[in-house]
C-alpha positions as CSV (number, residue, x, y, z in Angstrom):
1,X,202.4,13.6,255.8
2,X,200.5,16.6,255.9
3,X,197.0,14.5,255.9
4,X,198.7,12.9,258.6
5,X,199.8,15.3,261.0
6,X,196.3,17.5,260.5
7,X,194.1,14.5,261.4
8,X,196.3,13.8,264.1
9,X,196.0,17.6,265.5
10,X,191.8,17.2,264.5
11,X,191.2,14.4,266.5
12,X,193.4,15.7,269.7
13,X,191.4,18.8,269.4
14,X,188.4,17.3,269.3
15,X,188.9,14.5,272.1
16,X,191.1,17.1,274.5
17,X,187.6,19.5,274.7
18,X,185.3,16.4,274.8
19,X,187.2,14.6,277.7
20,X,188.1,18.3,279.3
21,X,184.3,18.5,279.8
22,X,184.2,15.3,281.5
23,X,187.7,15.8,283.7
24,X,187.4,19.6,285.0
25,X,183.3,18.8,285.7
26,X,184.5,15.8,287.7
27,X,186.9,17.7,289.5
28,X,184.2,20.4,290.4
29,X,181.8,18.1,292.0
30,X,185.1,16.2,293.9
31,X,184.7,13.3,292.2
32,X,188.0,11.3,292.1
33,X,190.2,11.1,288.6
34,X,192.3,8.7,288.7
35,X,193.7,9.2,284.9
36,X,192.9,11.6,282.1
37,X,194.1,10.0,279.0
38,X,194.0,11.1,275.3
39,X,194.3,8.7,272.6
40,X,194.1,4.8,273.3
41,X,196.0,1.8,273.4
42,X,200.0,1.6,275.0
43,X,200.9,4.8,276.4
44,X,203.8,7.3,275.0
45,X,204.0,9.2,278.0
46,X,202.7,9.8,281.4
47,X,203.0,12.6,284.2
48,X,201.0,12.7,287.5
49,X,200.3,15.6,289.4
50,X,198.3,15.2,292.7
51,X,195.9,12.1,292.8
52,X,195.4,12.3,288.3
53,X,197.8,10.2,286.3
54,X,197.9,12.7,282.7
55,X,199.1,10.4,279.9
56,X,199.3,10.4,276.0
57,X,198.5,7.1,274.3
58,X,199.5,5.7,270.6
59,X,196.3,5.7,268.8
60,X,195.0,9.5,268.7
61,X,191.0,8.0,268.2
62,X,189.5,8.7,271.4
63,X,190.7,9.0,275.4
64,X,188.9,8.7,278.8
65,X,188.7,9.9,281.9
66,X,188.8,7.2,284.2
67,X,187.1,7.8,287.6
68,X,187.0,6.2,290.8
69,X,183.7,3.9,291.2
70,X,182.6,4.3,287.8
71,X,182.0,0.7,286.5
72,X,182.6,-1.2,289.7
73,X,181.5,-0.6,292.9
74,X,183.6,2.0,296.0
75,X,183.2,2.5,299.4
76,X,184.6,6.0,298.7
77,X,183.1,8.4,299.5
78,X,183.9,10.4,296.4
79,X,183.6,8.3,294.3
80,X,181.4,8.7,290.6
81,X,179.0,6.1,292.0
82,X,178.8,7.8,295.6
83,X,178.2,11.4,294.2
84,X,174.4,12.6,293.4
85,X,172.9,12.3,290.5
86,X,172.7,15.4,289.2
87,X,176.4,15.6,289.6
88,X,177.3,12.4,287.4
89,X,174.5,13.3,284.6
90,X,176.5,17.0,284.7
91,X,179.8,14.8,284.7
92,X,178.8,13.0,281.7
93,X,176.6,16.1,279.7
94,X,180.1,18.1,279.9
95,X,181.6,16.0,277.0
96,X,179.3,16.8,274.6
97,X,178.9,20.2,276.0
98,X,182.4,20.6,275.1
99,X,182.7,19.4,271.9
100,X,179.4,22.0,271.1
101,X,181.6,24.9,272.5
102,X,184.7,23.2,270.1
103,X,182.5,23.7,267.3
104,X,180.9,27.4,268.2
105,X,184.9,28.7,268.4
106,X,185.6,27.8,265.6
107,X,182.2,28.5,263.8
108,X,183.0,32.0,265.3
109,X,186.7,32.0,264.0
110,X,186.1,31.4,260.7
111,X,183.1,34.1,260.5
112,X,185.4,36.8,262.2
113,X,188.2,36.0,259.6
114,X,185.7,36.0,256.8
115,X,184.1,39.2,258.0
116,X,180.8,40.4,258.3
117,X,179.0,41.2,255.3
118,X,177.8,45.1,255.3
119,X,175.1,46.8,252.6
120,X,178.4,48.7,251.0
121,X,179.1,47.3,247.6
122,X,182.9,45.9,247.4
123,X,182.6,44.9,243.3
124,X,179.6,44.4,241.1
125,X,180.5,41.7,238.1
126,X,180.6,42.3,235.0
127,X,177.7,41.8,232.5
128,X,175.2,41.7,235.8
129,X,171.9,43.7,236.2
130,X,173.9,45.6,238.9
131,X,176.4,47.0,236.8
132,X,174.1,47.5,233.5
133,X,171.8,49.7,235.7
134,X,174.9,52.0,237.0
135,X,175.5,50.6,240.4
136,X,179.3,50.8,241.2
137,X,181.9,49.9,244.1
138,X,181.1,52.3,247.0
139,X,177.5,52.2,246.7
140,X,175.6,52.1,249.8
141,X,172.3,50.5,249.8
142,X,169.9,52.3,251.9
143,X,166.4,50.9,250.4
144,X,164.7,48.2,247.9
145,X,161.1,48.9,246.8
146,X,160.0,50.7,250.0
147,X,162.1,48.2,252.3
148,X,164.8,50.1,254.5
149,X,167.9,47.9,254.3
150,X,170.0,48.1,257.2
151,X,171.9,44.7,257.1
152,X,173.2,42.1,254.1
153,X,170.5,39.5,254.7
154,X,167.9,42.0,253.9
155,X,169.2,42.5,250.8
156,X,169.3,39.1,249.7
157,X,166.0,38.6,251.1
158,X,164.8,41.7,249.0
159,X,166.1,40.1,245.9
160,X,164.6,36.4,246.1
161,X,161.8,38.2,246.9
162,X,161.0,40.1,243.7
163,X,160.5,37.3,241.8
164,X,162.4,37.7,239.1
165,X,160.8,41.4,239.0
166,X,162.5,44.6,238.7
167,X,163.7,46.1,242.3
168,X,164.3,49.8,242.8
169,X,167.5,50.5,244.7
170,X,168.4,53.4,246.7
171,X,171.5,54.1,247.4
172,X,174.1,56.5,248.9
173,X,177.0,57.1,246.7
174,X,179.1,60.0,248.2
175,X,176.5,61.3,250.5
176,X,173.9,61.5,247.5
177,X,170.9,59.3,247.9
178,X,170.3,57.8,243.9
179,X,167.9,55.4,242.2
180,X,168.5,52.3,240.1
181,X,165.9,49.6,238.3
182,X,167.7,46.4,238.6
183,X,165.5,42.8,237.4
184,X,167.5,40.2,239.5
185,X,168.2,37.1,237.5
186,X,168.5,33.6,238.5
187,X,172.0,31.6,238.7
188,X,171.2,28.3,237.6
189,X,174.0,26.9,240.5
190,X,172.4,27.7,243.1
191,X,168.7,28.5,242.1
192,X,169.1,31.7,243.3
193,X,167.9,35.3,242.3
194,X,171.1,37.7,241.9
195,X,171.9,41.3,240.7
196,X,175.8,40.8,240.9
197,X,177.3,42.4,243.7
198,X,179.8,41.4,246.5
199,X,179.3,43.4,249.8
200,X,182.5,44.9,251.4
201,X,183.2,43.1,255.0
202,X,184.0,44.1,258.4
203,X,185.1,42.7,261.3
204,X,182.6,42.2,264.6
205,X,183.7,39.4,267.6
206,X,180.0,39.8,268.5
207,X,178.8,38.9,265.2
208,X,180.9,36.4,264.4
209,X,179.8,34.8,268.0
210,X,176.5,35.0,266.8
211,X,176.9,33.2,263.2
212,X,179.2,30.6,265.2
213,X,176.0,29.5,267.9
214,X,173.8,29.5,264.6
215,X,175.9,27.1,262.9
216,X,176.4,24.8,265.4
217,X,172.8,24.8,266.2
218,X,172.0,24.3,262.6
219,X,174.2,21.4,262.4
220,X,172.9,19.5,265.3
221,X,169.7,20.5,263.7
222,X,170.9,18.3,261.0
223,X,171.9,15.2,262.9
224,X,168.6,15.1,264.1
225,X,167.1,15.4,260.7
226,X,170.2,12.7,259.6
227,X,169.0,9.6,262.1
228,X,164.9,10.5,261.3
229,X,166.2,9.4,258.1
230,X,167.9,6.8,259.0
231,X,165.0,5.3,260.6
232,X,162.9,5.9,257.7
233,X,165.5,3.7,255.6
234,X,166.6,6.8,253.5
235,X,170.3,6.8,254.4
236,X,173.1,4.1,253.0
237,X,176.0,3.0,254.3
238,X,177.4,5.1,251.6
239,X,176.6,8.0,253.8
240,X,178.6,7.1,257.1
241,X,182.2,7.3,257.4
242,X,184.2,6.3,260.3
243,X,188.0,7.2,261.5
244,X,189.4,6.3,257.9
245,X,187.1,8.8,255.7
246,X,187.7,11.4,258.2
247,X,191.0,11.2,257.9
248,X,190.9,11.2,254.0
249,X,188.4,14.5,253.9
250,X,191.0,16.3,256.4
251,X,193.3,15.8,254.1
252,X,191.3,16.9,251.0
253,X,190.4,19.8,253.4
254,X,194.1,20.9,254.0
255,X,195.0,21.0,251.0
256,X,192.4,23.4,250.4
257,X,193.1,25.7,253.8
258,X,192.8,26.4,257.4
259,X,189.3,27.9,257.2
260,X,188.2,24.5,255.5
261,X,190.3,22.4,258.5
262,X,188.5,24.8,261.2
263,X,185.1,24.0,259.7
264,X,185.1,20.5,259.2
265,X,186.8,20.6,263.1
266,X,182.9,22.0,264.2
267,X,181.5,19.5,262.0
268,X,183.4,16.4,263.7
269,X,182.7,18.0,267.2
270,X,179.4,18.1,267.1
271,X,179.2,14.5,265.1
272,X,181.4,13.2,268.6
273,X,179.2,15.2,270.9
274,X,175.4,14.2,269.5
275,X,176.8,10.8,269.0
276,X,177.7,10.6,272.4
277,X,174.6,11.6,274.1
278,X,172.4,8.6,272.0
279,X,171.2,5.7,274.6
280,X,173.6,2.8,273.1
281,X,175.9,1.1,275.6
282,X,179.2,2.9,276.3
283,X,178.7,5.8,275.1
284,X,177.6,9.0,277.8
285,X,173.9,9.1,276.2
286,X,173.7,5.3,278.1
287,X,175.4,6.1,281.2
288,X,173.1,8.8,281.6
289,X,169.6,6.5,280.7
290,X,170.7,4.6,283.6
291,X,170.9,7.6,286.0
292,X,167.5,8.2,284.9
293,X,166.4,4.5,285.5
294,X,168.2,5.1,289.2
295,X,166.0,8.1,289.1
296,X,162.9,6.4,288.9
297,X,163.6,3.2,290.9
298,X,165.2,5.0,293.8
299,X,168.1,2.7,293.9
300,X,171.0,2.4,291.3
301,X,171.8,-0.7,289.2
302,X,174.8,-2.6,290.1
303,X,177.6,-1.2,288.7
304,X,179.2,-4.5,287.8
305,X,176.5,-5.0,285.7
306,X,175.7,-1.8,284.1
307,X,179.6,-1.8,283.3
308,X,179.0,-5.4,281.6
309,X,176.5,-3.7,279.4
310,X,178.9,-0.9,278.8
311,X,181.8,-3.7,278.2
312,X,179.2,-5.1,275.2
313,X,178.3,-1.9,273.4
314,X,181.9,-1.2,273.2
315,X,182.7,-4.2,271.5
316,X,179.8,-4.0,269.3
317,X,181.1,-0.1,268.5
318,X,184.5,-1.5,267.8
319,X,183.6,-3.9,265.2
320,X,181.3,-1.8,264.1
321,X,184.0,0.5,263.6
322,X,186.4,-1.8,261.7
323,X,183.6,-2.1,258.9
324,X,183.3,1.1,258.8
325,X,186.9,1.9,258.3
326,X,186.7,-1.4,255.8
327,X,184.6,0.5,253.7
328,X,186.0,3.3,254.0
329,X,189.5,2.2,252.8
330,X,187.8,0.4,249.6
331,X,185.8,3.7,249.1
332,X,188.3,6.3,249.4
333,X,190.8,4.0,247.5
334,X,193.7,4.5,250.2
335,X,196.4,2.3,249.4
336,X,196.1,3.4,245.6
């Protein structure tokens, strides 16, 4: 129950921002929204306000925004194929967009609740280099070598540096500056130098703001490195899960805690939102390779068939999607 209702909660998240992009974008540039739907398949509930239909359907693994002269052609005159094209590319960019804001939020979140690590010692461990040479709880590190230290990173960097070589630390303990000869040594887990200590932490919305842009950067900088891969032939299906192994890592992840829930919520945004901008038929990336082929040639392509094209690529995507989740079920072992 619990896996349950948390993937349930993920993917609504995830789908509310993505099509939220698309619907308030839409409705900036007057184009008409005839429905904004989250989930697919028969509806559960409906409520119109104005010329939108708002409606909650059964299966929580996508939704839509369904706009006036999108796939077939309108006289109106705002309508999604009537509007200019800047306005529909920014239509369809605001999905993604969204889902990359999704995942900076809650990058942020869980570095605020963590808290920003400062160059005050919290606890040194026991039987470390920092606590053999005298460094204690309260200690404020000032310098390394001749290296003023003013943040955390620094001081990590300053380690790995040394080389396995001894470091002399300055630090402040009770307004007092004092000296200590520390020789980091390596932890074999992560192959990285250490002394032993564990910063204090303090809280900064600016910070955490900071860390949450970096993250999400770094992990579309990942999808990017994932697909050169993929083209190189270096990634199995063993390493693509679809709606089933989500669900089974949410659950793994809530057992665990929110702050595990939150993260692996970026992660699926910005999965949704790069996945969404590639050129394959259906998805936004397609929609807008054919704004830029309008571009070019002056004159659009009829939207009958450009929504034919569409109409294919989703079918391919849903088969492709029931192997996935084939795989996944055998993989994951689900009806164990």
């Amino acid at each position: 129950m619990l896996t349950a209702v948390t993937a349930i909660l993920v993917f609504f998240l995830v789908v509310i921002f993505h099509e939220f992009g698309h619907f308030i974008v839409a409705k900036l540039v007057d184009i008409k929204v005839h429905e904004f739907s989250i989930g697919m398949g028969p509806r559960l509930a409906k409520i119109k306000k104005g010329e939108t239909e708002y409606s909650i359907r059964i299966l929580p693994i996508g939704g839509y925004v369904r706009m006036e002269g999108e796939d077939e052609a309108s006289n109106d005159l705002r309508s999604f194929n009537n509007r200019p094209i800047l306005s529909r590319a920014a239509v369809l960019f605001a999905g993604a967009f969204m889902n990359f804001v999704l995942a900076i939020i809650v990058f942020s979140i869980i570095a605020y609740v963590i808290g920003v690590p400062t160059t005050t010692i919290n606890k040194v461990t026991p039987n470390f280099p920092a606590e053999i040479s005298g460094l204690k709880s309260g200690d404020k590190i000032i310098q390394i070598n001749d290296k003023p230290i003013t943040k955390w990173e620094e001081i990590v960097s300053e380690i790995n540096r040394g080389k396995n070589k001894e470091l002399e630390i300055t630090v402040l303990r009770e307004n007092e500056k004092k000296k200590f000869i520390v020789k980091p040594v390596l932890d074999k887990q992560s192959n990285r130098l250490m002394i032993g200590i564990v910063p204090k932490s303090k809280k900064s919305v600016l910070y955490s703001i900071k860390i949450g842009i970096e993250r999400t950067i770094f992990v579309i900088g990942m999808m990017f490195k994932f697909f050169q891969m993929l083209f190189q032939g270096n990634v199995s299906t063993k390493d693509v899960v679809g709606p089933v192994g989500i669900i089974y890592m949410v659950g793994e992840a809530a057992r665990v805690g929110i702050l595990n829930v939150l993260s692996l919520i970026g992660l699926i945004s910005v999965n949704l939102g790069f996945f969404n901008l590639l050129p394959i038929p259906a998805l936004d990336g397609s929609r807008l390779m054919f704004l830029l082929v309008e571009f070019i040639r002056k004159k659009p392509i009829e939207p009958e068939k450009e929504g034919f094209i569409h109409f294919i690529g989703f079918v391919f995507l849903m088969i492709l999607m029931i192997i996935i989740a084939y795989k996944d079920i055998i993989r994951f072992n689900v009806f164990r």
